[in-house]
C-alpha positions as CSV (number, residue, x, y, z in Angstrom):
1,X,0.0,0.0,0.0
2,X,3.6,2.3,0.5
3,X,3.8,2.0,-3.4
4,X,0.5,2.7,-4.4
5,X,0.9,6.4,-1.4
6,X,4.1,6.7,-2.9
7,X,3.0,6.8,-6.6
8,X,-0.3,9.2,-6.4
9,X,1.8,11.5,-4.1
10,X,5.5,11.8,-7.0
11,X,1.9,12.1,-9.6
12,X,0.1,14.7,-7.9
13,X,3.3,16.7,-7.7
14,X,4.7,16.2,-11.2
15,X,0.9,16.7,-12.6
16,X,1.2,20.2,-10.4
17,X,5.0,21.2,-11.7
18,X,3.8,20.0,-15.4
19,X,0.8,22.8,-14.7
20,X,2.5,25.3,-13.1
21,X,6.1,25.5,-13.7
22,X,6.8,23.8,-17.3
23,X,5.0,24.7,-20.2
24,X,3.5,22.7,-22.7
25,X,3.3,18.6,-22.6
26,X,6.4,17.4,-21.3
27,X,8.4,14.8,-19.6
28,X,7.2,16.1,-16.2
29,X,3.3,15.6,-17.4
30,X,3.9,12.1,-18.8
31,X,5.9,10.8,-15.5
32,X,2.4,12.3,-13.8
33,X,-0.1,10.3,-15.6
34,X,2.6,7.1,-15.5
35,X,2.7,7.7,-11.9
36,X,-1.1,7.6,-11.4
37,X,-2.0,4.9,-13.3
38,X,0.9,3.0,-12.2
39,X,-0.8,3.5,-9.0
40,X,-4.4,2.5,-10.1
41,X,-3.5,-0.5,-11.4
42,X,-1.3,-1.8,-8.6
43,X,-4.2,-1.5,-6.7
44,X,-6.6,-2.8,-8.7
45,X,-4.3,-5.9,-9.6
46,X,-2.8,-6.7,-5.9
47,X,-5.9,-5.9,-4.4
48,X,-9.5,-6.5,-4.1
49,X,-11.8,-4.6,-6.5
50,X,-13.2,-2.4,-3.6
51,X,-10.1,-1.0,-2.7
52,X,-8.8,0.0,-6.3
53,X,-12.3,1.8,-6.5
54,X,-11.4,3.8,-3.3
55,X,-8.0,4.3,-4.8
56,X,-9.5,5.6,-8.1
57,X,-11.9,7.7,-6.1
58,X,-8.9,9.2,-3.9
59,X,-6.4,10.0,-6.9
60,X,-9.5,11.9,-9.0
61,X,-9.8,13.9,-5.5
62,X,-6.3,14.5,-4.9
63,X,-5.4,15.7,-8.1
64,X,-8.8,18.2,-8.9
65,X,-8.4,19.2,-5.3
66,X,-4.7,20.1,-5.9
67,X,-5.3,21.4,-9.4
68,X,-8.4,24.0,-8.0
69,X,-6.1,25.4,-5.4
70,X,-3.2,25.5,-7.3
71,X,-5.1,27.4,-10.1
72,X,-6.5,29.6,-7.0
73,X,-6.0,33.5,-7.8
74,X,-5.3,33.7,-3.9
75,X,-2.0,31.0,-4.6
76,X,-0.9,33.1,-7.7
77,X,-1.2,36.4,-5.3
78,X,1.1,34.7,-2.9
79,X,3.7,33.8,-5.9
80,X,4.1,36.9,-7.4
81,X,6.2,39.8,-7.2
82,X,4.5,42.7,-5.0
83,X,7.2,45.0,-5.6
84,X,7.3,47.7,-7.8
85,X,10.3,48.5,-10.1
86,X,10.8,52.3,-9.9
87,X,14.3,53.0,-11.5
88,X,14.5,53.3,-14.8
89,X,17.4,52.0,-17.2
90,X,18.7,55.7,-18.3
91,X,17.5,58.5,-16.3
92,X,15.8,61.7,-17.8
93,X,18.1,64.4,-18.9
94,X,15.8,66.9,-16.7
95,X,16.6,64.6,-13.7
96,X,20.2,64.9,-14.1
97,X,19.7,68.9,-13.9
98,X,20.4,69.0,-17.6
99,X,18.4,72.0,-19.6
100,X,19.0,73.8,-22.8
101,X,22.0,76.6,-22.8
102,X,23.6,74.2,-19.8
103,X,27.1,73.9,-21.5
104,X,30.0,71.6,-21.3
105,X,33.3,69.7,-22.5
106,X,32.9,66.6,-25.1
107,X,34.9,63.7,-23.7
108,X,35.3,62.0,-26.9
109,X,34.6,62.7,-30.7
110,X,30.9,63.1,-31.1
111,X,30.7,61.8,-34.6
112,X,27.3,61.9,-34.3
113,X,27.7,60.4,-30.6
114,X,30.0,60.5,-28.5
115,X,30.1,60.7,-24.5
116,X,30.3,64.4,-22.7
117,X,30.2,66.2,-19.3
118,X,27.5,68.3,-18.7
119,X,27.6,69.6,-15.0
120,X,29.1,66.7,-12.9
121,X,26.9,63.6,-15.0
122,X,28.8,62.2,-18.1
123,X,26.1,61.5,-20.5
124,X,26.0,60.6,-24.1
125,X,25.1,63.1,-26.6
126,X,24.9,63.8,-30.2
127,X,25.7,67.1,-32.5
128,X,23.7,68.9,-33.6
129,X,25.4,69.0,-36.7
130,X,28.5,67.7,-38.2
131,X,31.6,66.2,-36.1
132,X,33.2,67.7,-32.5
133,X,36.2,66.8,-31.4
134,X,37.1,65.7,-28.2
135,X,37.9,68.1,-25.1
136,X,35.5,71.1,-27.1
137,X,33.3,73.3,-25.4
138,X,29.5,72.3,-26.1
139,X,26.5,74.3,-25.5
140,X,22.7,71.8,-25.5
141,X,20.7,73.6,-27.7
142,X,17.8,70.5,-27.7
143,X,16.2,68.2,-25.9
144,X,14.1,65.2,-27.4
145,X,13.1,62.4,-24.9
146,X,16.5,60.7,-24.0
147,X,18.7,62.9,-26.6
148,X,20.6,65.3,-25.7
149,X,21.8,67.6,-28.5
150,X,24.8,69.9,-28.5
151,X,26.8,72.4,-30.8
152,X,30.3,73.5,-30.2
153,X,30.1,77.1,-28.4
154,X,30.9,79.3,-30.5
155,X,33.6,82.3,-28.9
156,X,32.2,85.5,-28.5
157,X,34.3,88.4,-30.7
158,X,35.0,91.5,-29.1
């Protein structure tokens, strides 16, 4: 009777991991319904009709029971995340206190991108037009969602 326990119970649990952690009919799902039949028919075979009924009756139980609660919303609550990401990948230019007319030094040739300091954040940027070389004095004249656009300042004649 060990076997037959033994065999609904590795079942029921490979018939839950086959629903709820690998997708799609697998090894997992047929070692479930070899499992449970293996278990039906030992006790149908081995033992007198009555019992393998009860046995039958017990395994359809078990495994709707665990199915239905498995399938639960309340069990799926309890399994997911309940935290919420906040950061974001690449922060806004306004976050990093970056604004048109803010001006700055090119790290590296912008040809059209290239990296630059603007205040104390190092950010990529692109020209506005044509190629800067490194170590130039930039000036943002536009912002569009996560690009920053600058043009070499130009030195003021007196």
């Amino acid at each position: 009777m060990g076997l037959i326990i033994t065999l609904i119970l590795i079942g029921v649990v490979l018939l839950l991991a086959e629903l709820l952690l690998i997708p799609g009919i697998g090894i997992a799902g047929i070692l479930a319904l070899a499992a449970l039949i293996g278990a039906n028919f030992i006790a149908f075979y081995y033992h007198p009709q009555p019992v393998g009924v009860i046995v039958l009756v017990i395994t359809i139980l078990i495994c709707s029971v665990g199915v239905w609660y498995a399938l639960r919303a309340k069990t799926w609550k309890r399994l997911s995340l309940k935290h919420e990401i906040e950061a974001k990948a690449v922060p806004l230019p306004q976050d990093l206190g970056i604004r048109i007319g803010m001006k700055g030094k090119t790290l590296g040739r912008l040809i059209p991108a290239g990296k630059a300091r603007l205040g104390e954040a190092d950010v990529e940027v692109y020209a506005f037009q044509g190629v800067i070389d490194p170590g130039t004095e930039i000036e943002v004249v536009q912002i569009e969602d996560l690009r920053i656009f600058v043009a070499p300042v130009v030195p003021e004649q007196v």
